[in-house]
C-alpha positions as CSV (number, residue, x, y, z in Angstrom):
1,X,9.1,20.2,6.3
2,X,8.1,16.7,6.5
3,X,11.8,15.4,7.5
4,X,10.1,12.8,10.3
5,X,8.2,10.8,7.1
6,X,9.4,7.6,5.7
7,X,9.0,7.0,2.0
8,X,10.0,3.9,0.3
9,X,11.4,3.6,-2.9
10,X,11.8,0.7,-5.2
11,X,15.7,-0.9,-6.1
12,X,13.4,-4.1,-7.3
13,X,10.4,-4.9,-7.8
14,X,10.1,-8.7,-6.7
15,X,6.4,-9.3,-6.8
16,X,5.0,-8.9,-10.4
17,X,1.3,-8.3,-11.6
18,X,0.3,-11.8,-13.5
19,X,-1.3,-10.6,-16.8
20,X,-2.6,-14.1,-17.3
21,X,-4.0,-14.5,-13.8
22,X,-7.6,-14.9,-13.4
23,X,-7.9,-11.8,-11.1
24,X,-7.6,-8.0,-11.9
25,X,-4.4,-6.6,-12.3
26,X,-5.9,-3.6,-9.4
27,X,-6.5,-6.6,-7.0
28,X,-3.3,-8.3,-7.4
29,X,-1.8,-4.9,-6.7
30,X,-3.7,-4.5,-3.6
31,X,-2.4,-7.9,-2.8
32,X,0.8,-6.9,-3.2
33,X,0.8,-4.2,-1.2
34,X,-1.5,-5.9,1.7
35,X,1.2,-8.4,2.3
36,X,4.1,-5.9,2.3
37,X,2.3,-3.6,4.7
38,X,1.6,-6.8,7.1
39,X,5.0,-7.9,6.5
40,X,6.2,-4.8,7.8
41,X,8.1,-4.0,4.3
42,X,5.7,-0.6,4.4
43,X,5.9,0.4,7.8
44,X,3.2,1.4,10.0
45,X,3.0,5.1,9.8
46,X,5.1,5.1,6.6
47,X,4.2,7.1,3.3
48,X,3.8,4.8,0.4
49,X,5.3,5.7,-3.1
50,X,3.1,7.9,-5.1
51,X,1.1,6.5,-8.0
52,X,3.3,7.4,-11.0
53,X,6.1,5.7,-8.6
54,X,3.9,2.1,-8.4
55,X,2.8,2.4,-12.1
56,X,5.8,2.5,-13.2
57,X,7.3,-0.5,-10.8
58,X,4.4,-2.7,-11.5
59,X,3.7,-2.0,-14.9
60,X,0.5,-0.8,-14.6
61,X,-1.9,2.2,-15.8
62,X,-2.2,4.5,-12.9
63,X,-6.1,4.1,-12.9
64,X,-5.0,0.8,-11.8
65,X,-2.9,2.2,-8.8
66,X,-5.9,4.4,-7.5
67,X,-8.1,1.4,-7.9
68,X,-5.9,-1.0,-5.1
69,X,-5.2,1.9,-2.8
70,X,-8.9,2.6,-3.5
71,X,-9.3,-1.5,-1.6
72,X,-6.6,-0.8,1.0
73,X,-8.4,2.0,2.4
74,X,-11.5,0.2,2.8
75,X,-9.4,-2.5,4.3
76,X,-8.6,-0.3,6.7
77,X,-4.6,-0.1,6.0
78,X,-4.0,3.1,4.8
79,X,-4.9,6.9,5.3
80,X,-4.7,9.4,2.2
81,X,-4.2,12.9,2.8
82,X,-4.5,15.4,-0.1
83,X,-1.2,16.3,-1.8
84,X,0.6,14.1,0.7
85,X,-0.4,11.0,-0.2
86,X,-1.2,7.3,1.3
87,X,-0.1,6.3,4.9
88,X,-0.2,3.2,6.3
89,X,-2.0,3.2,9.5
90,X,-0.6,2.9,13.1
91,X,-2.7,0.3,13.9
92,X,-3.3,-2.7,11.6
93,X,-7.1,-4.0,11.7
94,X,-6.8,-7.7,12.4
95,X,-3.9,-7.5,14.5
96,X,-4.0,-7.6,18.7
97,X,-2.5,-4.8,20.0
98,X,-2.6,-6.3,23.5
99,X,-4.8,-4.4,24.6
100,X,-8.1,-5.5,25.8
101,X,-11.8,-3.8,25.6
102,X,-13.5,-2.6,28.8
């Protein structure tokens, strides 16, 4: 029973993927994501949706999906766990948690 996870869902989507930008559609995706993780939108600790979930929000193939959540976990923002899916991490990288190194 996982009743103490948070999962969002999408009503809408108000971030699009720019077909006729310069960059990949995977790295405006991560993008995406990155900013609503660090805007606290995605939670710390929170599950994100599931790939089919963001393929079909963003409008993108789900190799696309794997491939930014692929960048956020080298980032350092999230934390996939087999057949539970991506987390975002308790503790941002970047950000001061107040407290200092010994």
């Amino acid at each position: 029973m996982h009743a103490s996870c948070r999962t969002f869902t999408f009503e809408c989507v108000e971030e699009k993927i720019n077909p006729a930008a310069a960059s990949y559609h995977y790295e405006q995706l991560a993008k995406i994501i990155e900013n609503k993780i660090r805007t606290g939108e995605f939670a710390a600790g929170s599950r994100l949706p599931g790939e089919m979930i963001l393929s079909q929000e963003y409008g993108v193939g789900s190799n696309t999906v794997r491939r930014a959540l692929d960048i956020l976990r080298e980032r350092g923002l999230l934390v996939t766990v087999r057949a539970r899916g991506s987390f975002v991490v308790e503790q941002l990288p970047g950000i001061d948690n107040g407290q200092d190194e010994q």
